[in-house]
GUZA-484308 format. One record per residue (C-alpha): x, y, z; residue in one letter. Coordinates in steps of 0.5 Angstrom, whole numbers. Layout:
BEGIN
<atom><X>X</X><Y>Y</Y><Z>Z</Z><residuo>A</residuo></atom>
...
//
This chain:
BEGIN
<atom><X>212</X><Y>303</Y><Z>227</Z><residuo>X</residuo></atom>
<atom><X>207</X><Y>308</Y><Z>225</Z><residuo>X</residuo></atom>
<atom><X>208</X><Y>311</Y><Z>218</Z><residuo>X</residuo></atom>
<atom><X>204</X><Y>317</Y><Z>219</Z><residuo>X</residuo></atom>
<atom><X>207</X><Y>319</Y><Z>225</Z><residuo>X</residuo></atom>
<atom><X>214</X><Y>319</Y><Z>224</Z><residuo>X</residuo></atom>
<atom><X>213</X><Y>324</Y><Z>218</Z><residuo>X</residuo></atom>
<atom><X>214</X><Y>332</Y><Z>220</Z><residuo>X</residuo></atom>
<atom><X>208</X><Y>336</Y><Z>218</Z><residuo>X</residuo></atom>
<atom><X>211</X><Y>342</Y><Z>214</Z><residuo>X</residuo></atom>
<atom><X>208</X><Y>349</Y><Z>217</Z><residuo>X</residuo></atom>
<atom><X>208</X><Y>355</Y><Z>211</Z><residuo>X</residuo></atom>
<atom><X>210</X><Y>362</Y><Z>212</Z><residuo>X</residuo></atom>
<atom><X>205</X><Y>366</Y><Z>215</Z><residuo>X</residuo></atom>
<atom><X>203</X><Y>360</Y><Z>220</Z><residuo>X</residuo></atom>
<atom><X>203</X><Y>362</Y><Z>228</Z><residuo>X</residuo></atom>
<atom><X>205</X><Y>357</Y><Z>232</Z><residuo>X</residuo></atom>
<atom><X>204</X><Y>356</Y><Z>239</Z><residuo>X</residuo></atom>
<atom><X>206</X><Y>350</Y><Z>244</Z><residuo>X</residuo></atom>
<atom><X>205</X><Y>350</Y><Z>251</Z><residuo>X</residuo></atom>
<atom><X>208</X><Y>343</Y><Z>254</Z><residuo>X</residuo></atom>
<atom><X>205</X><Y>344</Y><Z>261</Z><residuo>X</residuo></atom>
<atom><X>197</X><Y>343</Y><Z>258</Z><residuo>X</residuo></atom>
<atom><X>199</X><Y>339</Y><Z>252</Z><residuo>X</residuo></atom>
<atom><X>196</X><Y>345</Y><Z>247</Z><residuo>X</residuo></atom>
<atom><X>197</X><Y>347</Y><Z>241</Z><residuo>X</residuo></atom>
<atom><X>195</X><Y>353</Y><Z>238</Z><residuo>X</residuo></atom>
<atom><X>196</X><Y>355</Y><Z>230</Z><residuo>X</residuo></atom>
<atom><X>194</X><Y>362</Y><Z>227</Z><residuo>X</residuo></atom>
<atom><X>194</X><Y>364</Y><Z>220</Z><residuo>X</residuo></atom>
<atom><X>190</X><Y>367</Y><Z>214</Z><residuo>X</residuo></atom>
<atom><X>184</X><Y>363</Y><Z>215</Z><residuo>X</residuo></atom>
<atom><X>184</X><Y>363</Y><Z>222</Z><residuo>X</residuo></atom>
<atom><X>186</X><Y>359</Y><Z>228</Z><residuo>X</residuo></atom>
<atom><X>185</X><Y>353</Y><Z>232</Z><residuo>X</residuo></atom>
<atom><X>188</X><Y>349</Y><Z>238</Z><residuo>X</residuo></atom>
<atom><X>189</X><Y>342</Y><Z>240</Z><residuo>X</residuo></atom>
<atom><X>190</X><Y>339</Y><Z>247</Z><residuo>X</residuo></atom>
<atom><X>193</X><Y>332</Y><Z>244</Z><residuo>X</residuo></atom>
<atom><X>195</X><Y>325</Y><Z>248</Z><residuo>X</residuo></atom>
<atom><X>200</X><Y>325</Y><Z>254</Z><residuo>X</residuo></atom>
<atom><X>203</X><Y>320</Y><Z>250</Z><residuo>X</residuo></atom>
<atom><X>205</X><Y>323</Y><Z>244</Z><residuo>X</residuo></atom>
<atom><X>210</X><Y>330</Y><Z>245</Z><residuo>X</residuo></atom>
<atom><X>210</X><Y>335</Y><Z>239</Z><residuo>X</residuo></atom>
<atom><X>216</X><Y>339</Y><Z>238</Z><residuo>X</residuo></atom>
<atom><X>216</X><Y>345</Y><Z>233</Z><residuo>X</residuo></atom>
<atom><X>222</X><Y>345</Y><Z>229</Z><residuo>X</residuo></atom>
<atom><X>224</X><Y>353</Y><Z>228</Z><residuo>X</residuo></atom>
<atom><X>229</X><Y>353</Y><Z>223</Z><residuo>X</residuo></atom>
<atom><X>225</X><Y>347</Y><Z>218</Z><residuo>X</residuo></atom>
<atom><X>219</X><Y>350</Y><Z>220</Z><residuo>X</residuo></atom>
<atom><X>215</X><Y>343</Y><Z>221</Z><residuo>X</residuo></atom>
<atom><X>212</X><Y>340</Y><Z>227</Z><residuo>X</residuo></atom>
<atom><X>215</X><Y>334</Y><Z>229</Z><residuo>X</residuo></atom>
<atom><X>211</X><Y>329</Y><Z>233</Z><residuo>X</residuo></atom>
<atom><X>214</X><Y>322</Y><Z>236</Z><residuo>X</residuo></atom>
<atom><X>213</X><Y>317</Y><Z>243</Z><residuo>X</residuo></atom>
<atom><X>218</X><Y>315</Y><Z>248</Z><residuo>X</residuo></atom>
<atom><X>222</X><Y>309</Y><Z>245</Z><residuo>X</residuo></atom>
<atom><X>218</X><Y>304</Y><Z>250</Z><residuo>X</residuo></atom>
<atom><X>212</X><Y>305</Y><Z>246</Z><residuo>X</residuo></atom>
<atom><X>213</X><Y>302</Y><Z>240</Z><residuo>X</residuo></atom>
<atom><X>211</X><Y>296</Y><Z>241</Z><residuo>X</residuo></atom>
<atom><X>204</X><Y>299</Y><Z>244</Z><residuo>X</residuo></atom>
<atom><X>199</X><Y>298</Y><Z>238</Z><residuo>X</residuo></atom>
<atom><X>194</X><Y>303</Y><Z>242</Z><residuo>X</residuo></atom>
<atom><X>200</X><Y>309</Y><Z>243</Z><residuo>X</residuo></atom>
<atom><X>202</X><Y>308</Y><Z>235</Z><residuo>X</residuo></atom>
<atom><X>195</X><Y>310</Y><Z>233</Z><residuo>X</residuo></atom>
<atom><X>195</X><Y>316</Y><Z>238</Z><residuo>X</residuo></atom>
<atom><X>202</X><Y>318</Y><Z>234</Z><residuo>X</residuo></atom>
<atom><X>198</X><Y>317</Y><Z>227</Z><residuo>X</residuo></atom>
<atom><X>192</X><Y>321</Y><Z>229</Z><residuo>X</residuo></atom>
<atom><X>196</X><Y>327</Y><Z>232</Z><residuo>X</residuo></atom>
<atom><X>200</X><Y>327</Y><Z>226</Z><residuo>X</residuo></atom>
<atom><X>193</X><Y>326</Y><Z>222</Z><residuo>X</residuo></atom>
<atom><X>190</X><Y>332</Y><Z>226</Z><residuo>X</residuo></atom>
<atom><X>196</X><Y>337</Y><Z>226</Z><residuo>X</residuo></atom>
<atom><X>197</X><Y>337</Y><Z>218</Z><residuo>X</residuo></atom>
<atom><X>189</X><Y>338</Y><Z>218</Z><residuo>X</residuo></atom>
<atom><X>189</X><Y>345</Y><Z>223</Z><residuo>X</residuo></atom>
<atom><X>195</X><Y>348</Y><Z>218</Z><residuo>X</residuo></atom>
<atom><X>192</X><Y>346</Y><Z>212</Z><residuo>X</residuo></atom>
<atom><X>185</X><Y>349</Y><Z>215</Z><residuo>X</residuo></atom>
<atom><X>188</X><Y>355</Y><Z>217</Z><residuo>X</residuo></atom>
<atom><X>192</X><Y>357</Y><Z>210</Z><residuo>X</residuo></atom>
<atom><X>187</X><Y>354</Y><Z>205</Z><residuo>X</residuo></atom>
<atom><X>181</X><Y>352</Y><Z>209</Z><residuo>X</residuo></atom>
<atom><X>176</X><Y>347</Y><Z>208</Z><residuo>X</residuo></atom>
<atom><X>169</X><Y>347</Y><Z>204</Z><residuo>X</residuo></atom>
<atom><X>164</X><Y>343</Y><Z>204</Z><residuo>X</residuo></atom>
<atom><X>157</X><Y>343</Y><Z>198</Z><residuo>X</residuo></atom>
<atom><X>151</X><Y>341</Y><Z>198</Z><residuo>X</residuo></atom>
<atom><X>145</X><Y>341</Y><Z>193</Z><residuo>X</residuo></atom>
<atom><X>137</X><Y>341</Y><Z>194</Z><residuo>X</residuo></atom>
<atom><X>133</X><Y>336</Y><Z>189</Z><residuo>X</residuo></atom>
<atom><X>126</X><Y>337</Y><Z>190</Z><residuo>X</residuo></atom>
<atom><X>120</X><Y>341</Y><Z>187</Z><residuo>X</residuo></atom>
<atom><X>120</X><Y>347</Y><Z>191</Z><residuo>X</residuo></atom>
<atom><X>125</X><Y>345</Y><Z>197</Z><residuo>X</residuo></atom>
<atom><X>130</X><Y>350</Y><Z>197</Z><residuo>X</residuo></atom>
<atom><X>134</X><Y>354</Y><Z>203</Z><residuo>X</residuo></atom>
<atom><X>136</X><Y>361</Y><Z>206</Z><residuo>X</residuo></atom>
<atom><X>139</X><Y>363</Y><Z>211</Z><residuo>X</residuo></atom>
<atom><X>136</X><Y>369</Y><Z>217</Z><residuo>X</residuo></atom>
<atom><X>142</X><Y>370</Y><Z>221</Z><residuo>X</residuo></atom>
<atom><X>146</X><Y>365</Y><Z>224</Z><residuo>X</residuo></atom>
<atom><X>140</X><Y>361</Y><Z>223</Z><residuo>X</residuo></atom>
<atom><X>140</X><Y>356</Y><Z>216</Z><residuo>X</residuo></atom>
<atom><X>132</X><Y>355</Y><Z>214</Z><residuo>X</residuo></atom>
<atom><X>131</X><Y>349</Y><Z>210</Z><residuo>X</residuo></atom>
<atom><X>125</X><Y>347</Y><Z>206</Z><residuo>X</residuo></atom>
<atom><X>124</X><Y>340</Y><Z>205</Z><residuo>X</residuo></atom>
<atom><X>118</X><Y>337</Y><Z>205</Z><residuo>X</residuo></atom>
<atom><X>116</X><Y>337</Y><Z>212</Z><residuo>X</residuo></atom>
<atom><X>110</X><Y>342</Y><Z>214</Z><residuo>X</residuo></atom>
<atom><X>114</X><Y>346</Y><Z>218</Z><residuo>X</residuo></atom>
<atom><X>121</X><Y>349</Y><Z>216</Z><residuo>X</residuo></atom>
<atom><X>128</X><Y>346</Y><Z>219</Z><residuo>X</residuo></atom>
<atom><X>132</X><Y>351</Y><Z>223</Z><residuo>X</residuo></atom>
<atom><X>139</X><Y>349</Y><Z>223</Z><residuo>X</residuo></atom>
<atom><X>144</X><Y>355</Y><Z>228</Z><residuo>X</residuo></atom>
<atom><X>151</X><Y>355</Y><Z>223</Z><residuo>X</residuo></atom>
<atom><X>156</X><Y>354</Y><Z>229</Z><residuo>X</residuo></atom>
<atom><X>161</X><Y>360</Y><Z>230</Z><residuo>X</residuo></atom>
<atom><X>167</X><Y>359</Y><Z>225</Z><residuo>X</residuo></atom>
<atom><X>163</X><Y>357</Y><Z>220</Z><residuo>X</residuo></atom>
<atom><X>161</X><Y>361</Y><Z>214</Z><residuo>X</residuo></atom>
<atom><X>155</X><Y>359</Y><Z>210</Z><residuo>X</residuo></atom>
<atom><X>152</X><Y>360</Y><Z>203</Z><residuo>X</residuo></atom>
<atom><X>147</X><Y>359</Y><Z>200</Z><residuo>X</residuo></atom>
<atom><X>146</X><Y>360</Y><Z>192</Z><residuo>X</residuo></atom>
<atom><X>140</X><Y>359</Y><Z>187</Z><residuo>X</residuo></atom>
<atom><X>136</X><Y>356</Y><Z>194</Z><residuo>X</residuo></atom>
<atom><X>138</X><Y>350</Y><Z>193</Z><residuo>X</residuo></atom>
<atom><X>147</X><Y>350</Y><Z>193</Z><residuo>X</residuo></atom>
<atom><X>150</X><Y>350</Y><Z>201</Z><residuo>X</residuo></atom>
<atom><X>157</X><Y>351</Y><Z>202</Z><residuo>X</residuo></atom>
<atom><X>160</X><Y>351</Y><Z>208</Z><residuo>X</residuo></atom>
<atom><X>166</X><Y>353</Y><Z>209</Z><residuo>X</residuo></atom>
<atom><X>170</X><Y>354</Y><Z>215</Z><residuo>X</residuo></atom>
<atom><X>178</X><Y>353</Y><Z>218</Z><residuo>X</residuo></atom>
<atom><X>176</X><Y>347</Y><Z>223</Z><residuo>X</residuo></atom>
<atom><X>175</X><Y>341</Y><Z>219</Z><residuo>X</residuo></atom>
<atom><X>171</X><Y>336</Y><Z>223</Z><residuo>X</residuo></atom>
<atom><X>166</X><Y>342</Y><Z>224</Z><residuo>X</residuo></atom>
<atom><X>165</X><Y>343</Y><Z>217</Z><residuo>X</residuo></atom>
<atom><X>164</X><Y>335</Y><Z>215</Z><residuo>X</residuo></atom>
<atom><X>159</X><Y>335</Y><Z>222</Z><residuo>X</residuo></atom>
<atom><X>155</X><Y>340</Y><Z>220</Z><residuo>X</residuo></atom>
<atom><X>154</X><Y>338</Y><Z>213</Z><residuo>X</residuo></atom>
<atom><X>152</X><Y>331</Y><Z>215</Z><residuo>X</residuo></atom>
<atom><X>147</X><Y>335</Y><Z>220</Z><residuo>X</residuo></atom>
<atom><X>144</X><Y>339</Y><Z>214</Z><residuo>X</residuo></atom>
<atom><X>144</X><Y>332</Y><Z>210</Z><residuo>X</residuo></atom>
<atom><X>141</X><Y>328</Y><Z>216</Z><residuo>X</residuo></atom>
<atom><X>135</X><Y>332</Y><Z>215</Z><residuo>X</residuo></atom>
<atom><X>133</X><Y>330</Y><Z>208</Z><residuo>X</residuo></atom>
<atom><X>137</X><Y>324</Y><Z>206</Z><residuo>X</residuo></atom>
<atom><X>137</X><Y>323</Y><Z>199</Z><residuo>X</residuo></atom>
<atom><X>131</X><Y>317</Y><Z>197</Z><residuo>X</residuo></atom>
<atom><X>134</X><Y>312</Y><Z>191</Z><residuo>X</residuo></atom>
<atom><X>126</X><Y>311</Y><Z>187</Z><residuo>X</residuo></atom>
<atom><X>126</X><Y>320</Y><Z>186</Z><residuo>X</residuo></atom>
<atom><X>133</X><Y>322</Y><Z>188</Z><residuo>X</residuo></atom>
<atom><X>130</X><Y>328</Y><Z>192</Z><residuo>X</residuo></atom>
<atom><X>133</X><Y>330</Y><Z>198</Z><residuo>X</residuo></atom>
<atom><X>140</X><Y>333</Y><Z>201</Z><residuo>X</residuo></atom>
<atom><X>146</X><Y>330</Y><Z>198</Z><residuo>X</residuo></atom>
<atom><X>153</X><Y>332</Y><Z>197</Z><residuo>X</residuo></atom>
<atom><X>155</X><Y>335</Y><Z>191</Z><residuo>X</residuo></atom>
<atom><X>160</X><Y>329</Y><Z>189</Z><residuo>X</residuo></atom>
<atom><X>155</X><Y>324</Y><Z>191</Z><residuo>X</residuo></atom>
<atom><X>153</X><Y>319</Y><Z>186</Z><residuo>X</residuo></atom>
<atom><X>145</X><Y>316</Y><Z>188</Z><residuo>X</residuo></atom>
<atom><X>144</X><Y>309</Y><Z>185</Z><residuo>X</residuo></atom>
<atom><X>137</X><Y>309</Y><Z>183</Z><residuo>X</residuo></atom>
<atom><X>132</X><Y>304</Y><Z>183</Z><residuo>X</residuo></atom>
<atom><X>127</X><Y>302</Y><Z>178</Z><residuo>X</residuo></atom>
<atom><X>121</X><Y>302</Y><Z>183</Z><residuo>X</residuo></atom>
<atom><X>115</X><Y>297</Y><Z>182</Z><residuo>X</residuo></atom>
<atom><X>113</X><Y>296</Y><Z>174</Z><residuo>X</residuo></atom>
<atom><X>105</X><Y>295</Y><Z>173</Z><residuo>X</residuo></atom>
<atom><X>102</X><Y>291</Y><Z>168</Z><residuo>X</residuo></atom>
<atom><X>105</X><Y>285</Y><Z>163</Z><residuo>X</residuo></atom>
//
């Protein structure tokens, strides 16, 4: 059975939920923001009103699937992420290391300079906020939380950090291991 599963994901005060049985769609709203998931037909998700919890579960016939048990888990997974994302929000930051490399934002349009002859432009998709601080700090932000890592690792796939310098696009909490390179002489 799944451990994940059978856990209610508790829904505070100020979050809207919505639940449309017919398309398997949930929506949640809150001072974030809102978000919608279309989930597995082999799960079904209830909304206990008077506990304030989204209850997930699988028919008593699927237990022994290993297939539908992970679904039960990833929909759980990914309700208790959509509430925390519309009450907290996610964020993710980034540093620029390098002489000269910087970013800006014009627009809805994040510009990096980063070594290449010509500037990278990346377009921030919609429901993301990004900052940029000093050129080279970028945080993103946002209530979606597989939006906001994908367009990090987009930002970082276009200068990965080199372990002989240490320059390029690296997470905050990133720890680069260094290489010594190649030593001259005796």
């Amino acid at each position: 059975m799944s451990r994940i599963g059978k856990k209610p994901v508790p829904v505070p005060a100020g979050v809207k939920v919505a639940i449309d049985a017919a398309t398997r769609k949930i929506d949640l709203s809150g001072p974030k923001g809102s978000l919608s998931l279309v989930h597995r037909p082999e799960v079904s998700v209830a909304f206990d009103e008077a506990q304030k919890r989204l209850v997930c579960s699988i028919p008593e016939r699927s237990m022994e699937d290993g297939q539908v048990r992970a679904y039960w888990g990833l929909t759980r997974a990914l309700l208790d992420n959509m509430v925390e994302g519309v009450t907290k929000g996610y964020e993710r930051k980034l540093d620029i290391v390098g002489v000269g490399w910087q970013a800006k934002l014009q627009g809805k349009n994040l510009i990096l300079n980063v070594g290449y002859a010509d500037p990278v432009t990346l377009a921030v998709p919609d429901g993301l906020k990004v900052e940029v601080s000093n050129g080279i700090q970028i945080a993103i932000s946002g209530p979606d939380r597989q939006l906001v890592g994908q367009f990090a690792a987009a930002v970082r796939s276009k200068r990965k950090p080199e372990p002989y310098n240490g320059k390029g696009i690296k997470y905050n909490d990133e720890v680069i291991q260094r290489k010594q390179g190649k030593a001259f002489g005796s």
